[in-house]
Backbone as CSV, one residue per row, in Angstrom:
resi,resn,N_x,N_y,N_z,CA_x,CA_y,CA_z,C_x,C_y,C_z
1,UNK,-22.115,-17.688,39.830,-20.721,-17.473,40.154,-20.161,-18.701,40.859
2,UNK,-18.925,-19.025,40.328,-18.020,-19.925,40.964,-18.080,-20.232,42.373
3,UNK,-17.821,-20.697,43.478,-17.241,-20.762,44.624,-15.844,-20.495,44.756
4,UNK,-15.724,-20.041,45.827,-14.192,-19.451,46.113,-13.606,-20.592,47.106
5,UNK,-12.223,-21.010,46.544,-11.671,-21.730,47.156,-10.209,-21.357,47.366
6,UNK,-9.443,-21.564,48.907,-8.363,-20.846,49.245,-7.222,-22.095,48.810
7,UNK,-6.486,-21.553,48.177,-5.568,-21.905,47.775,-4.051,-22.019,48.801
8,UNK,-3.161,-22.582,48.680,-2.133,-22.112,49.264,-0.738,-23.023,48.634
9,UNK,0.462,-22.387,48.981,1.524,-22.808,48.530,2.583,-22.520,49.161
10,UNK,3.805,-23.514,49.844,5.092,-22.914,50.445,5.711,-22.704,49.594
11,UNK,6.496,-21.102,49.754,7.008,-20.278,49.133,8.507,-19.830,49.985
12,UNK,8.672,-19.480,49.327,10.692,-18.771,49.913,10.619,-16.785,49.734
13,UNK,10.674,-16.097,50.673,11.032,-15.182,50.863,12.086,-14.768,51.477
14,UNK,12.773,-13.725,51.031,14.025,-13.186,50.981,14.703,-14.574,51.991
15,UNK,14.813,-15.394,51.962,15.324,-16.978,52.044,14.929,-17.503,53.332
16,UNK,13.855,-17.207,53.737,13.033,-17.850,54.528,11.640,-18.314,53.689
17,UNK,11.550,-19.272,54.643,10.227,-20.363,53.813,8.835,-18.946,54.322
18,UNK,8.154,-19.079,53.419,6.832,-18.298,54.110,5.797,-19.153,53.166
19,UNK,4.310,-18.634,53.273,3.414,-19.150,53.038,2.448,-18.554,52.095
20,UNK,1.932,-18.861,51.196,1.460,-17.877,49.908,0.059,-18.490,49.610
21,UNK,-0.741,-17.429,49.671,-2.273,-18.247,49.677,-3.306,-17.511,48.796
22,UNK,-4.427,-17.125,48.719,-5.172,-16.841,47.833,-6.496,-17.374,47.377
23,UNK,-7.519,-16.476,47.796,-9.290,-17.068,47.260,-9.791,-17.148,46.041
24,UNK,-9.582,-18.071,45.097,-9.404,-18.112,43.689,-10.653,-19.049,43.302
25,UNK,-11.413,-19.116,42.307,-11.852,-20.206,41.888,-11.749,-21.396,41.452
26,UNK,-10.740,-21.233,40.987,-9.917,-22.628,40.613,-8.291,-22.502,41.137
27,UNK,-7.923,-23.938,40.530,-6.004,-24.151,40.761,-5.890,-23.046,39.060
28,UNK,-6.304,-22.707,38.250,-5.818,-22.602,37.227,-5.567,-21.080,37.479
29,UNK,-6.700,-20.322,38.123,-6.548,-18.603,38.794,-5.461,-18.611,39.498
30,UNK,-5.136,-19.735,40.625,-4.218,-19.385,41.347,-2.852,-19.114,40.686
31,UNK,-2.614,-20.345,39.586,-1.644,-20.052,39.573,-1.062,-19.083,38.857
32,UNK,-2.350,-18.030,37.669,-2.163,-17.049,37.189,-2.140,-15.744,38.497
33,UNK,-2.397,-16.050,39.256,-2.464,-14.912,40.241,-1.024,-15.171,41.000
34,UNK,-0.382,-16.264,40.741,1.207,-16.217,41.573,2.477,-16.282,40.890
35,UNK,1.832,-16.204,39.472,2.629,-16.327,38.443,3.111,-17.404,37.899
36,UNK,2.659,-18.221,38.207,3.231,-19.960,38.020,3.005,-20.705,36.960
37,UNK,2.664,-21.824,36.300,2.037,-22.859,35.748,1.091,-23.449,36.450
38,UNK,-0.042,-23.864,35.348,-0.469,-24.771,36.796,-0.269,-25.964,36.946
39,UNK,0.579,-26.628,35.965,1.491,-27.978,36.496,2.253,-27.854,37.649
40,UNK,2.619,-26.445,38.171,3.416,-26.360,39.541,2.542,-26.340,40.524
41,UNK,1.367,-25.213,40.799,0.254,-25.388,41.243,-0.406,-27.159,41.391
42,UNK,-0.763,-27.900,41.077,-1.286,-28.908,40.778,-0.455,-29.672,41.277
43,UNK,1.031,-29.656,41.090,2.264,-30.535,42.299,2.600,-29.968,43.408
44,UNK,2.774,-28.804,43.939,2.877,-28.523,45.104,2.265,-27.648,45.947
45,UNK,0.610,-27.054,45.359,-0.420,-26.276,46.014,-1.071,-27.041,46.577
46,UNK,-2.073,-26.871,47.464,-3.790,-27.340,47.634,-4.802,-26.363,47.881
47,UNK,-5.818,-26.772,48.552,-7.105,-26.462,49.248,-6.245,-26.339,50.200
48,UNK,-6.337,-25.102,51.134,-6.206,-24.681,52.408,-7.725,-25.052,53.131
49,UNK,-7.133,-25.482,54.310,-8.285,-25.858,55.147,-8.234,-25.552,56.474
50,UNK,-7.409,-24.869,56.615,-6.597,-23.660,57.544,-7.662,-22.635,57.717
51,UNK,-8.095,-22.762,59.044,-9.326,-21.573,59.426,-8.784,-19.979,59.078
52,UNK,-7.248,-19.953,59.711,-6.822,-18.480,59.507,-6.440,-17.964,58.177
53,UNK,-5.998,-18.786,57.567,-5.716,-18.593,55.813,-6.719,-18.495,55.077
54,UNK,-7.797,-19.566,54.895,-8.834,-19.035,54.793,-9.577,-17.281,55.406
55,UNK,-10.035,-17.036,56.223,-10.161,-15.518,56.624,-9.679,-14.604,56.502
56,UNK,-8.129,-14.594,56.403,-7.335,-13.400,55.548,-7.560,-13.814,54.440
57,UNK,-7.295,-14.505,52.812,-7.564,-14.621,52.015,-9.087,-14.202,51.579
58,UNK,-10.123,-14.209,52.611,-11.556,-14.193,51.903,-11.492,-12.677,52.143
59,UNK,-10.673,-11.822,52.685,-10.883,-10.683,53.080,-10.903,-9.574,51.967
60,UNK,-10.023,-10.482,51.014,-9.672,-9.967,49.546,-9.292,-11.078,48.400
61,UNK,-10.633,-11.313,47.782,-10.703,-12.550,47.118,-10.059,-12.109,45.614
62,UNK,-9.027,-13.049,45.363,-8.451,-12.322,44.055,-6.762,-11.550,44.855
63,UNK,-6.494,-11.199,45.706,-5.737,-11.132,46.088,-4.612,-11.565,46.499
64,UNK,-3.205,-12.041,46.360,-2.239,-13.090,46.708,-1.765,-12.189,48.296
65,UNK,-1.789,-13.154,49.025,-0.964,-12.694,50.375,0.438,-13.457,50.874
66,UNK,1.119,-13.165,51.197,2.183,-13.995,51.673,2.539,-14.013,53.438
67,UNK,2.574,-15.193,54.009,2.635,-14.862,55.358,4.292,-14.046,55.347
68,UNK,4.993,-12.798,55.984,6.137,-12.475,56.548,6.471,-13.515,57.711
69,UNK,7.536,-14.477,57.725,8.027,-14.757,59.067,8.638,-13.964,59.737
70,UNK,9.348,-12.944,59.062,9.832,-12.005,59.814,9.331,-11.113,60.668
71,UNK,7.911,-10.733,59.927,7.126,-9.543,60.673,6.596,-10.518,60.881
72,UNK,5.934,-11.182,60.631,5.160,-12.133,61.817,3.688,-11.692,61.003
73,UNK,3.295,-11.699,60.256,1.906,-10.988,59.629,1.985,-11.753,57.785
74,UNK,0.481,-11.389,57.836,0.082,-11.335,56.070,0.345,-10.390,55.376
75,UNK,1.034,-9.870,54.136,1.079,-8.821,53.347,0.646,-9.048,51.851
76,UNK,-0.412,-8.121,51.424,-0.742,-8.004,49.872,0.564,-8.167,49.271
77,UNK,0.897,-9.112,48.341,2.124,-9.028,47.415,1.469,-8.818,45.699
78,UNK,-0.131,-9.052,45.415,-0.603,-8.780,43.948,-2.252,-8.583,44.718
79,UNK,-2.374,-7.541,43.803,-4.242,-6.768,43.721,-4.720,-7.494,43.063
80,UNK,-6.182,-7.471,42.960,-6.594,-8.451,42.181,-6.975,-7.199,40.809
81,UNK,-6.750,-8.221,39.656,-6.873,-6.910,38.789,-8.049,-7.168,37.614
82,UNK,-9.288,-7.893,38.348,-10.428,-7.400,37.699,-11.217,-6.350,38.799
């Protein structure tokens, strides 16, 4: 099996910037798991190297989270659906 690597991407919610991350094996999962291309992925994602993004993300690998600035927290926004 692959290694899991956390992904992440700034994102816009309800028009605040938030933060969108995810334990994927590749850039190419991620960006099927955020709905993207991965020419977008590949220009404006990386490797998170972020201790806390990392640890919520590994909590549910396959999972997309988005930080809320509003609530101040991580929320499931996609399950992983294998």
């Amino acid at each position: 099996m692959r290694k899991l690597k956390v992904f992440g991407v700034n994102t816009f919610l309800l028009g605040d910037q938030a933060r969108t991350i995810a334990a994927v094996t590749s850039q190419k999962k991620f960006a099927e798991a955020i709905g993207t291309t991965l020419g977008y992925v590949q220009t404006y994602a990386c490797e998170t190297g972020n201790e806390g993004e990392i640890r919520v993300a590994l909590t549910h690998p396959g999972e997309v989270f988005v930080f809320c600035p509003t609530c101040n927290e991580w929320r499931v926004v996609a399950k992983n659906k294998a």
